[in-house]
C-alpha positions in Angstrom: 0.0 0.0 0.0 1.3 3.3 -0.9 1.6 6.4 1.5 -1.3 8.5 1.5 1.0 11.3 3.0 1.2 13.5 5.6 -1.8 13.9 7.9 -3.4 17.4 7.6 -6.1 19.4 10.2 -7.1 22.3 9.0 -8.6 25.5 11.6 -9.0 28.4 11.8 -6.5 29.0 14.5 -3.6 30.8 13.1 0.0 29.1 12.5 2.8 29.7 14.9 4.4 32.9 13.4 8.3 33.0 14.3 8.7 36.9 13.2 6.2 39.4 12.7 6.8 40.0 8.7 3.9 37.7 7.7 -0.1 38.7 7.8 -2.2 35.7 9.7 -5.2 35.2 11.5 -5.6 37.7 14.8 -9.2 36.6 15.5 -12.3 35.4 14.1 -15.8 35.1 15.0 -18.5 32.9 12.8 -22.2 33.7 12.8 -21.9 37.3 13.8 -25.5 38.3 14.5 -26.8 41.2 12.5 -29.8 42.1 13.2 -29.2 43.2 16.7 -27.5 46.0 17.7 -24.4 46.6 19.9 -21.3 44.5 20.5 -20.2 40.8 19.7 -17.1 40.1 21.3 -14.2 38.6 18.8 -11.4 37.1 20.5 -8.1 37.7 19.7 -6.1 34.3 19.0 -2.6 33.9 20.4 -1.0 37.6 20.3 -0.7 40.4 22.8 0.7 43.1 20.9 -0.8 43.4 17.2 -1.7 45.8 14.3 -4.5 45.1 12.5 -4.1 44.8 8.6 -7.2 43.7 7.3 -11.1 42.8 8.5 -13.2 40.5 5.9 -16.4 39.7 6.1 -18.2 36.7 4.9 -20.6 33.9 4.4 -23.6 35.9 5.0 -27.1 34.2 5.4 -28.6 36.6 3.1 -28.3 39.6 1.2 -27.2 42.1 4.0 -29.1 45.6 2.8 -29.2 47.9 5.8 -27.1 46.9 8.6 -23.7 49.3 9.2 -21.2 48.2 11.7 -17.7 48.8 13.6 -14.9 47.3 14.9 -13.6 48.3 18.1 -10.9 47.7 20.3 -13.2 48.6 23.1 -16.7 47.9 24.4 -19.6 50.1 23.0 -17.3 51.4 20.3 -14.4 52.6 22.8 -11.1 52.7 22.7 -9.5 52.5 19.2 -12.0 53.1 15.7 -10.3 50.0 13.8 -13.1 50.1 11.4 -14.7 53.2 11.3 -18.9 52.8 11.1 -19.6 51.5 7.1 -22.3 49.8 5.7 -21.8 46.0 4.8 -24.4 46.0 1.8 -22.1 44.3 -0.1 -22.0 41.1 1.2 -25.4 40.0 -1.1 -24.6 36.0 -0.7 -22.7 33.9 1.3 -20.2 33.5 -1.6 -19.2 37.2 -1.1 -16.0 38.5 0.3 -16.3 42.0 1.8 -12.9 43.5 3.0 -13.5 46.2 5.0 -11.7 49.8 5.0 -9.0 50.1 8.3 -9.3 53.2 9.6 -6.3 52.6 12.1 -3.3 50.2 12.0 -2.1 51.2 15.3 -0.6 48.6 17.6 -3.1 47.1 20.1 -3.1 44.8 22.9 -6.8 44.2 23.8 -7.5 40.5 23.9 -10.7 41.4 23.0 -11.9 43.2 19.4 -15.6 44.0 19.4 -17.5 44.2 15.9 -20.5 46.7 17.2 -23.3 46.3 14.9 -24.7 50.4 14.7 -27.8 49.8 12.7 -29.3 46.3 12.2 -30.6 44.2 9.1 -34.1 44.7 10.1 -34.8 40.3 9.2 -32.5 38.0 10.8 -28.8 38.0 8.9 -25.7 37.0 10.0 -22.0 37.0 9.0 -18.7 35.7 9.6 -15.8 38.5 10.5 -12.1 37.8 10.1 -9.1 39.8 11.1 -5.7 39.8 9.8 -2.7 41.8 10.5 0.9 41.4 12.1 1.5 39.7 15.2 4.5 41.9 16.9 4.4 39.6 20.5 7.5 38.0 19.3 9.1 41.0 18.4 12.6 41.0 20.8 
């Protein structure tokens, strides 16, 4: 019998990053609910000092037509604006891929992001949100 090769799990956790030169997964949060207002807590995964690079959205349940959103790096959109307020209307299927306009790439250490959903869909609708950026904890 021949080898099938290497076993392979695939996550959503983010690889072990030796330097901070490489883009990877700071947090993620699946079924983001958008048609309620306020804050849904995204973890951040592995880091404790980070910039954020990018914040996609995705793999929403229907076509999202009125709900605008944040992402903080405090509670009740405190602390830093990483995502300034913006609508999300176009995320139309779940096959869409809405990257999302940083409005600050300034280092953080929250272990807590908070997508803060200002105005909701009005039907229920939800969303998966990803952030990217640099992971600077190993920086010596």
């Amino acid at each position: 019998m021949s080898n099938p090769g290497p076993a392979i799990t695939t996550s959503i956790h983010p690889q072990l990053v030796n330097s901070n030169q490489a883009i990877r997964l700071l947090a993620v949060q699946q079924g983001v609910n958008l048609n309620q207002t306020g804050d849904t807590v995204i973890p951040v995964i592995n880091t404790t000092t980070y910039s954020v690079a990018n914040v996609v959205l995705t793999n929403a349940s229907t076509s999202i037509t009125s709900a605008q959103i944040g992402v903080f790096s405090g509670a009740n959109k405190g602390g830093t604006a990483i995502v300034t307020t913006t609508s999300i209307s176009a995320l139309t299927s779940s096959t869409v891929v809405d990257q999302l306009t940083v409005a600050s790439t300034a280092l953080q250490t929250s272990q807590n992001l908070y997508l803060n959903v200002v105005t909701a869909q009005g039907a229920p609708a939800t969303a998966d949100a990803y952030v990217y950026g640099y992971d600077f904890s190993q920086s010596s």
